[in-house]
C-alpha positions in Angstrom: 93.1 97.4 120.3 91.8 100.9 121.6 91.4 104.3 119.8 92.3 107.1 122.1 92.0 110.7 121.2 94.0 114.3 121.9 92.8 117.0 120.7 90.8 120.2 121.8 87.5 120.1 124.0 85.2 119.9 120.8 87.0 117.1 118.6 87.1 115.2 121.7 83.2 116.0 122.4 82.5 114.9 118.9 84.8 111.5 119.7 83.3 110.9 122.9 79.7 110.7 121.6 81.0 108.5 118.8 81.8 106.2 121.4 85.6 106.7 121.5 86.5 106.0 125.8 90.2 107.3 125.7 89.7 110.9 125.7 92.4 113.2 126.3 91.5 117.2 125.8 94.6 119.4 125.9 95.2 123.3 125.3 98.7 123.2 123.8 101.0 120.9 121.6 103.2 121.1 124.1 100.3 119.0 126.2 99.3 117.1 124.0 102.5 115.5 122.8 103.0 114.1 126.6 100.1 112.4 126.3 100.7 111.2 123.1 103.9 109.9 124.6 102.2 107.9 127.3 99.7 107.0 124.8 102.9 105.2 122.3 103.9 103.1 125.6 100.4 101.5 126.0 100.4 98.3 124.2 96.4 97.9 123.8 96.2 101.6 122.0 96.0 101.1 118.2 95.3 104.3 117.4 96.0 107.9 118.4 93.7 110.5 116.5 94.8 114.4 117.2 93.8 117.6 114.9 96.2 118.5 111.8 96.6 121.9 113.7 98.3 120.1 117.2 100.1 117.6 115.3 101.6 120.6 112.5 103.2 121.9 115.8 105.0 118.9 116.9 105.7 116.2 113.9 109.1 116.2 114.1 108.7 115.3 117.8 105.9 112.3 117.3 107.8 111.5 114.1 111.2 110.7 116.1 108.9 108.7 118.8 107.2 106.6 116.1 110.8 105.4 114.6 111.1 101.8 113.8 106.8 101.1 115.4 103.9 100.0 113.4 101.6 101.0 116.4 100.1 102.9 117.5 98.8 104.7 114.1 98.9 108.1 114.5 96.0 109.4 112.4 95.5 113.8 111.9 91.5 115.0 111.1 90.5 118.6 111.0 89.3 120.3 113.5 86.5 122.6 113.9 87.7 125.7 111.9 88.5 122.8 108.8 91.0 120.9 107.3 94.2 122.7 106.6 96.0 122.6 103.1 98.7 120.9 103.3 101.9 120.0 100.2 101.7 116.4 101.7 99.1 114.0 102.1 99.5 112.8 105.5 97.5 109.1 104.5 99.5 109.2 100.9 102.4 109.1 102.9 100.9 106.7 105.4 100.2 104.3 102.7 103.8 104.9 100.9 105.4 104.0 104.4 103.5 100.8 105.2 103.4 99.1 101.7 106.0 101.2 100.1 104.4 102.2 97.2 103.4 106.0 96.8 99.6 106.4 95.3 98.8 108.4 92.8 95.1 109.5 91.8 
């Protein structure tokens, strides 16, 4: 399975020198949720990282795309200005969805 990446010119920099192949930079969450839609059709993608600030804008949307599949995960990192604060923990409720159990620490 692949990792594929959307997300402004210098998250996807930082991704492509990690060694991350699909690369995807977009200006607008409007752009990068089509790509993230072609991305969910593609059975070898595993995992779709984008910035907390793109994926804020459209979460409903991805959320209503991701109904009822395991794959690909979609997986939020900060961006270059830093991680935003946030009431929900986007990997507590990752965990709480796939094994049902919420975390506490």
């Amino acid at each position: 399975m692949k990792i594929s990446i959307v997300a402004d010119f210098d998250t996807v920099t930082g991704f492509r020198l990690a060694g991350v192949r699909e690369a995807f930079v977009v200006d607008s969450p409007e752009d990068a949720l089509e790509k993230i839609k072609h991305l969910i059709k593609k059975e070898d993608i595993g995992i779709v990282i984008t910035t907390e600030r793109i994926l804020d804008k459209i979460r409903q949307q991805v959320a209503e795309l991701m109904e009822g599949k395991n794959f690909p995960l979609i997986v939020e990192v900060p961006d270059k200005d830093g991680k935003i604060e946030k009431k929900v923990d986007p990997i507590n409720e990752l965990i709480k969805r796939a094994i049902g159990v919420e975390i506490k620490v």
